[in-house]
C-alpha positions in Angstrom: 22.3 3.3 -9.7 23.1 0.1 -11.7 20.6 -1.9 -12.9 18.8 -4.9 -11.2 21.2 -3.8 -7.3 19.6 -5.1 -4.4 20.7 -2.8 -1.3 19.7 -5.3 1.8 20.1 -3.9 5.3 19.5 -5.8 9.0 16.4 -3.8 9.8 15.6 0.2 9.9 16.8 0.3 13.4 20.3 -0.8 12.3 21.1 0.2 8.5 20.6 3.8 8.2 21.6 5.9 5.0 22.3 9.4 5.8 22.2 12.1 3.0 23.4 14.6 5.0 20.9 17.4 2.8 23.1 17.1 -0.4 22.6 14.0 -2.0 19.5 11.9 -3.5 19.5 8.4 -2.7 19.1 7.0 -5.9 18.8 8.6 -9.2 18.8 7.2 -12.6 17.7 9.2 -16.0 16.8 6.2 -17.9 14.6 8.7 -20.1 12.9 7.8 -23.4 14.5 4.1 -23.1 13.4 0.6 -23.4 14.8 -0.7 -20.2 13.2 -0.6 -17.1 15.8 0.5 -14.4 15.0 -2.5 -11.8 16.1 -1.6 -7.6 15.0 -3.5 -4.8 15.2 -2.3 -1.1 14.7 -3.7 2.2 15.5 -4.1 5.6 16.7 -0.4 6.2 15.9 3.3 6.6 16.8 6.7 4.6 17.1 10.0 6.0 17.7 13.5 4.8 17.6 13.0 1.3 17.8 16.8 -0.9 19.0 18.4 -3.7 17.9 22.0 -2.9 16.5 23.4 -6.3 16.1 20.5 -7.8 12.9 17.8 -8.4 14.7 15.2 -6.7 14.0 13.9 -3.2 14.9 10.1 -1.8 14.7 8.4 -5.0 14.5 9.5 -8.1 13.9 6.8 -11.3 12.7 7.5 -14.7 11.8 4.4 -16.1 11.3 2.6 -12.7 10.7 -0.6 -11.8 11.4 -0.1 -8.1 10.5 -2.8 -4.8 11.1 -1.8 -1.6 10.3 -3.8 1.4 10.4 -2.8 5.2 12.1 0.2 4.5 11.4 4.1 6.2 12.5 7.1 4.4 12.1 10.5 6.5 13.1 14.1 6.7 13.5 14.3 2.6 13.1 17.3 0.2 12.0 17.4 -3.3 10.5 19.2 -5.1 8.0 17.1 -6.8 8.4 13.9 -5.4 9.9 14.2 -1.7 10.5 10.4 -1.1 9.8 8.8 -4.0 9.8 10.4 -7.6 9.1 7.7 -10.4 8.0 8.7 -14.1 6.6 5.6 -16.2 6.6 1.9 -14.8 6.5 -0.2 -11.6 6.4 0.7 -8.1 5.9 -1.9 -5.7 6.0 -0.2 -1.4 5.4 -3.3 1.0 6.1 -2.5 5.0 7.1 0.9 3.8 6.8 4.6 5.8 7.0 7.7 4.5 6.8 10.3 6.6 8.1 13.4 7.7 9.1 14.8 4.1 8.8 18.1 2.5 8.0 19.8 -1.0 6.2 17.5 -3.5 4.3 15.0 -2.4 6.0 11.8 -0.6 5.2 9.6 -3.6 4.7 10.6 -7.0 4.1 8.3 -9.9 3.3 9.4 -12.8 3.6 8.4 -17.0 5.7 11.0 -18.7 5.1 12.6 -22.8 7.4 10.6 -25.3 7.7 7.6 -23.0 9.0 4.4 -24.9 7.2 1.8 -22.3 3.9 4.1 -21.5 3.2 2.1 -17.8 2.2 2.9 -14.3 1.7 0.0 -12.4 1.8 0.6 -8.7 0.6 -1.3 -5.7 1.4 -0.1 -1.8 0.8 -2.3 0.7 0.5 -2.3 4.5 2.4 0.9 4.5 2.4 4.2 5.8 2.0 8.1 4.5 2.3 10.5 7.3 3.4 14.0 7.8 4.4 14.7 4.1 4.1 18.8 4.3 5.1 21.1 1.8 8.0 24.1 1.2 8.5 27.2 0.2 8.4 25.9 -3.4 5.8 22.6 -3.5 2.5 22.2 -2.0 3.1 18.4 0.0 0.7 15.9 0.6 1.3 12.3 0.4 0.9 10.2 -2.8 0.3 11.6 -6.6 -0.4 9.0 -9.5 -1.0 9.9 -13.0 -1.1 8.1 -15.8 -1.7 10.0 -19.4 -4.3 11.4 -20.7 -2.9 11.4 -24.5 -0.5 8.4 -24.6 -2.8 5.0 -23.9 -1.7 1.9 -21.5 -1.9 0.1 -18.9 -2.5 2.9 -15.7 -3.5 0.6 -12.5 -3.1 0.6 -9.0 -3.6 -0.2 -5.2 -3.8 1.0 -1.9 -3.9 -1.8 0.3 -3.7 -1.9 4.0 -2.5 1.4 4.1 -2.5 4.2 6.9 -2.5 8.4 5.2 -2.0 10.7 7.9 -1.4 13.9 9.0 -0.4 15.3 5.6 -0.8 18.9 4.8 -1.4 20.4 1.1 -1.8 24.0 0.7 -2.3 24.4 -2.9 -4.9 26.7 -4.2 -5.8 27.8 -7.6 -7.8 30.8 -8.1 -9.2 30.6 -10.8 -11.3 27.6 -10.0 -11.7 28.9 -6.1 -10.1 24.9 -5.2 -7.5 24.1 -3.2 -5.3 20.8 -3.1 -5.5 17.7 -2.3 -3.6 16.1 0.7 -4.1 12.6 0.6 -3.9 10.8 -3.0 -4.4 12.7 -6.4 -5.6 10.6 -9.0 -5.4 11.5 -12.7 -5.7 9.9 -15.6 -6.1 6.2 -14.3 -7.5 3.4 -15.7 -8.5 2.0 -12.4 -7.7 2.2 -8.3 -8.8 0.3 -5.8 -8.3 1.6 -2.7 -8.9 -1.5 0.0 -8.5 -1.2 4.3 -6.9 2.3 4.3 -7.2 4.8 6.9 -7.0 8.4 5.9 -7.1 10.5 8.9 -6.2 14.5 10.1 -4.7 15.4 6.6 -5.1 18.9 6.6 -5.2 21.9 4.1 -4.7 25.6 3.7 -7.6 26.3 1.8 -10.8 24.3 3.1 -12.2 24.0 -0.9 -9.5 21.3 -1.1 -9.8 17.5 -0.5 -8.3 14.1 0.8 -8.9 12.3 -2.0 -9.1 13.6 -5.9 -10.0 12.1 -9.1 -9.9 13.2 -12.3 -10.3 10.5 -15.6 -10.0 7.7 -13.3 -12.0 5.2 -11.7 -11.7 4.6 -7.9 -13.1 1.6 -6.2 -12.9 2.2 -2.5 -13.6 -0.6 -0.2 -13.6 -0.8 3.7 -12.1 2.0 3.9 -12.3 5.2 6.3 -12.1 8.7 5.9 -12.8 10.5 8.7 -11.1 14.2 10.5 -9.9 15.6 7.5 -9.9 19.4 6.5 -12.3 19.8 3.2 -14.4 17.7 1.3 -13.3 14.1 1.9 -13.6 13.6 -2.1 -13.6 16.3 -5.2 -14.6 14.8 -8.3 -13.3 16.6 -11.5 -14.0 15.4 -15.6 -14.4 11.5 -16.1 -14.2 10.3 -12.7 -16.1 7.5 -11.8 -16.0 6.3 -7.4 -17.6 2.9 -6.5 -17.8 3.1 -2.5 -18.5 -0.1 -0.5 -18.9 -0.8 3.7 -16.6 2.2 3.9 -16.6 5.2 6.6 -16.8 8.2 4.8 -17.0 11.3 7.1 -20.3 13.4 5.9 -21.1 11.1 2.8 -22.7 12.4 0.1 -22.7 15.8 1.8 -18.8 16.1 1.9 -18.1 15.1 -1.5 -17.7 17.8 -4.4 -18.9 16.6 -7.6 -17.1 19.7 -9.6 -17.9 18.2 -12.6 -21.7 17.2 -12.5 -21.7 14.5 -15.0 -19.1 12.8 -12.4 -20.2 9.5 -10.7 -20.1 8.2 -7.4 -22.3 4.6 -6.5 -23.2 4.1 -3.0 -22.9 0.0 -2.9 -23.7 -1.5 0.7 -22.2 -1.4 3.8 -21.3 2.5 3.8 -21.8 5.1 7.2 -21.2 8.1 8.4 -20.2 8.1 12.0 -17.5 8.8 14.3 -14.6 5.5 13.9 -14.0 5.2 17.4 -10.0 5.5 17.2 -7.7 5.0 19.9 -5.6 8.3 19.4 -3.0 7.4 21.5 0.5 5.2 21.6 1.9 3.9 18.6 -1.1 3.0 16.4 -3.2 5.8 16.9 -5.7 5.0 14.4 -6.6 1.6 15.6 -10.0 0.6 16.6 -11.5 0.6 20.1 -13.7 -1.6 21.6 -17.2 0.6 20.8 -16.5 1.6 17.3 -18.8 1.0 14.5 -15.9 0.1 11.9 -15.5 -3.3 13.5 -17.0 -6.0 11.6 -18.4 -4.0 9.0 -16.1 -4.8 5.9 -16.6 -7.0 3.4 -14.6 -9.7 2.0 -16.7 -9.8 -1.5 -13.4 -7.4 -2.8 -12.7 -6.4 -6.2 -10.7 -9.0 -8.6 -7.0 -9.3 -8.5 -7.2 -8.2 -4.7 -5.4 -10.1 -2.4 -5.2 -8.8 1.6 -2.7 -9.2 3.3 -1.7 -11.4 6.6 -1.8 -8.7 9.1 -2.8 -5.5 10.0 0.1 -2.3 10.3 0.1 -3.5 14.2 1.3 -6.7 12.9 -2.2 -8.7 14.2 -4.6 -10.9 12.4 -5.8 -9.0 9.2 -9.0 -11.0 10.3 -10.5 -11.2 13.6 -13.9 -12.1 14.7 -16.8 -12.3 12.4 -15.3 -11.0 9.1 -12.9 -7.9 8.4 -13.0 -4.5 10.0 -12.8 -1.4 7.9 -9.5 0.8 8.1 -6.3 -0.2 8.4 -6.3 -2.2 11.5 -8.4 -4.8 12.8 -10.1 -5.2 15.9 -8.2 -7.9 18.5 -11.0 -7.9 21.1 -10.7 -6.7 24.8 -7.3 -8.5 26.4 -8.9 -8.1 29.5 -11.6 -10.3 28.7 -9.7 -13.1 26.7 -9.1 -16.4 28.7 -5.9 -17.4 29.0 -6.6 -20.7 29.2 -8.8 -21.6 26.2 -6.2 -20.0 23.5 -4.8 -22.4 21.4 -1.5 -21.8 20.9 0.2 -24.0 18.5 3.2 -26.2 20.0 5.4 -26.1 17.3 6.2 -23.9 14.3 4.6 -25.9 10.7 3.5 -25.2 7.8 1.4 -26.8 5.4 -0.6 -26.3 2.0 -3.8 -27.8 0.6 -5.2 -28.7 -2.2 -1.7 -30.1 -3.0 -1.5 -30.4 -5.9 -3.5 -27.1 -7.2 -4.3 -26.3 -10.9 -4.4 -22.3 -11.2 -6.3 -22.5 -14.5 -8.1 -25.8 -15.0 -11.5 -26.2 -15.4 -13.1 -27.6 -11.9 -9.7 -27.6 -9.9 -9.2 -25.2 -7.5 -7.5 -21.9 -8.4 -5.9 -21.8 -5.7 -3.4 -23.1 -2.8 -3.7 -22.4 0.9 -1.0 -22.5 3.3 -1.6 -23.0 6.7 0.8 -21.1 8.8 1.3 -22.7 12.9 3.5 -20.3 14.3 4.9 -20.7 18.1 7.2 -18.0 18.4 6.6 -14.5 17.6 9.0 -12.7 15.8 10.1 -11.3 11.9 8.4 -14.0 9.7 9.6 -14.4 6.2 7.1 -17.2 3.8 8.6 -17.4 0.2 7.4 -19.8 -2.6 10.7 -21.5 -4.1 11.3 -23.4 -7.5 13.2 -26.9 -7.8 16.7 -24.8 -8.6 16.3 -22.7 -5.1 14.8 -19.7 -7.2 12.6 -17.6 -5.1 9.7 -17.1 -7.1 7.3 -15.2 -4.9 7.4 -13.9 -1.3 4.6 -14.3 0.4 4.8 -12.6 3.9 7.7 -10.8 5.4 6.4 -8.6 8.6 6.5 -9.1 12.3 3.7 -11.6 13.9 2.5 -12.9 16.9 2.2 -16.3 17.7 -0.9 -18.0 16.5 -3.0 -19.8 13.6 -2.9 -18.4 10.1 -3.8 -18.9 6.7 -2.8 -17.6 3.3 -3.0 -18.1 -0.3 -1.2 -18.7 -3.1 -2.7 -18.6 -6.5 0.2 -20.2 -8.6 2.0 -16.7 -9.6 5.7 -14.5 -9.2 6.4 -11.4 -7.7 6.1 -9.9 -11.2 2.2 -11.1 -11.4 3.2 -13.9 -13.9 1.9 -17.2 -14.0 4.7 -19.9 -13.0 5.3 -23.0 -15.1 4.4 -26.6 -13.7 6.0 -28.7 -11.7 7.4 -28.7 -8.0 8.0 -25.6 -5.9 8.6 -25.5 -2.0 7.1 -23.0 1.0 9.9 -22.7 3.3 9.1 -20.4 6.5 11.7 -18.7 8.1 11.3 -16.8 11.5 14.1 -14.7 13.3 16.2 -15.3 10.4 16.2 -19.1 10.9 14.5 -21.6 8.9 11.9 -23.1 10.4 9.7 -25.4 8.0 9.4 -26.5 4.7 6.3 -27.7 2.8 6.7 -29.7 -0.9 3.3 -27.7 -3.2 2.8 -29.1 -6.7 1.8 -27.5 -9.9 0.0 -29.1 -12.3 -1.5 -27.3 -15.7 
């Protein structure tokens, strides 16, 4: 893989990468260097990536500093990461599925000894973890981030909007009578924050095992839901510190191991323990029905540098109603019962930003921008932030939507989480492929 390739497809349906069971998709050994090897993805899908005997599954990047957007990668092998195996730096999934992949688990992230750059910096974002099982060699599950517990720097990440599923782990180590963990294994963090996720029916061979596990990490987990999984829905090992706010946690206090005593865990408000209420059925399984006790119980009072997306994974309002649900998908209301003739439906397709202009980091001004979002068509929407040169600078939505009223924000940064210099940008909205709307925002510092 060169450095700083962009591989661009029309969609999953239509761009499809075959490995035929020989091949990893991408593979660079950029081991014990300086430079980050940069790869961006979207718009396509990746099957049957292997190297039998080997690590290496879909992609395999030391030194990563990886994006990919809308993109599906199935039916993989490796043996410690199946779909995605980075060592030290970024990894950014938005729109992504992984599923269906076998050895490791689907993504692993982790910091390596002797690394130049010692980084893991991850955020996944309405995507999807399902099915990740292991072989005759690896133990599956679905993600894996470690930092170091020797080497220090910067160890951060989120889970956002994100659906685990049906992933099986059947590790087991004697000697401390525990077995694996099937969801997400966290070790050696500096902080998580886990925000709107669903974990759901991961399963394990030995029932001493867990959905979630931390170890020298703190975990913030916020309107989340964990609920039908085998074994305890957390184990807590040395260092591990859980803040847990207006989530579903199956069993609470009862279903977590604290196998290190001196471990924490604060109960902040909003938490329950009750059945979710979830569909079970058709294409989003896990959504919400009309009785469920999820609905309206989240909270938007999130933890900093959190920003939620749009939509839900169904591709709806992220929120609906009264305030956000917890999980992964939000609550639309019975269509049975909405009358067609009071929804406002807007005309035309606009957009539109205010305050205009916005100072990020002055004192008094508003830290913020928000773009209204009128969309009369539904369809694949694509919002990016522009400089004066025709520089994209920061995307701010790509997914499918319905029609309808939205609103978004921008808060004057890139897609690297840099501040942008003063001066003019422009929002220009795109839907189908076809720009629709542009909106002039100033910067001012």
């Amino acid at each position: 893989v060169k450095h700083g390739i962009c591989y661009s497809g029309i969609s999953p349906e239509e761009t499809i990468l075959d490995a035929e069971d020989e091949y990893p998709f991408f593979f660079q050994f950029s081991k014990y260097q300086n430079e980050f090897a940069k790869l961006i993805i979207e718009n396509l899908k990746m099957i049957n990536g292997a190297q039998l005997g080997s690590s290496f599954g879909g992609i395999t990047i030391y030194q990563a500093d990886i994006n990919l957007t809308n993109v599906i990668i199935e039916n993989c092998n490796g043996g410690v990461g199946s779909a995605i195996l980075t060592a030290n730096g970024y990894c950014n999934l938005y729109n992504v599925i992984i599923r269906n992949n076998t050895g490791g688990r689907g993504v692993s992230h982790s910091v390596e000894y002797n690394c130049p750059n010692p980084i893991l910096d991850a955020t996944f974002k309405n995507s999807v973890f399902q099915n990740n099982n292991p072989d005759d060699n690896r133990s599956g599950g679905a993600i894996r981030l470690g930092g170091h517990s020797i080497i220090s720097g910067d160890y951060n990440a989120q889970l956002i909007n994100c659906e685990i599923s049906e992933n099986y782990n059947n590790f087991y180590n004697p000697q401390t009578d525990m077995g694996g963990t099937s969801g997400l294994y966290l070790k050696d963090m500096e902080l998580v924050d886990v925000v709107n996720s669903t974990f759901g029916a991961n399963t394990l061979s030995h029932i001493t095992g867990c959905t979630i596990s931390v170890y020298n990490t703190e975990l913030n987990l916020y309107n989340s839901i964990l609920y039908n999984n085998v074994g305890y829905s957390i184990n807590l090992w040395e260092d591990a510190v859980v803040n847990i706010s207006h989530s579903l946690i199956e069993g609470g206090d009862d279903n977590v191991n604290y196998y290190y005593p001196l471990a924490i865990v604060n109960w902040l408000e909003g938490n329950i323990d009750e059945d979710p209420l979830w569909q079970m059925s058709g294409n989003y399984p896990y959504m919400l029905t009309e009785n469920s006790p999820c609905i309206n119980a989240g909270t938007l009072d999130l933890p900093a540098g959190i920003e939620l997306p749009l939509f839900d994974l169904a591709g709806n309002p992220r929120i609906y109603g009264e305030t956000i649900d917890m999980g992964a998908y939000e609550y639309q209301g019975d269509p049975q019962s909405i009358d067609e003739n009071v929804i406002n439906i807007p005309e035309i397709t606009q957009i539109s930003n205010f305050p205009n202009p916005f100072n990020p980091s002055g004192a008094g001004r508003s830290p913020s921008t928000t773009i209204k979002l009128d969309l009369a068509e539904s369809g694949k929407i694509k919002l990016a932030i522009y400089n004066i040169k025709g520089q994209k600078v920061k995307t701010l939505l790509d997914a499918y939507s319905e029609k309808g009223h939205f609103e978004l924000i921008w808060r004057g940064i890139d897609d690297n989480k840099r501040s942008v210099a003063s001066g003019h940008y422009f929002i220009k909205l795109k839907v189908n492929g076809k720009e629709e709307a542009v909106s002039k925002c100033i910067l001012l510092k």
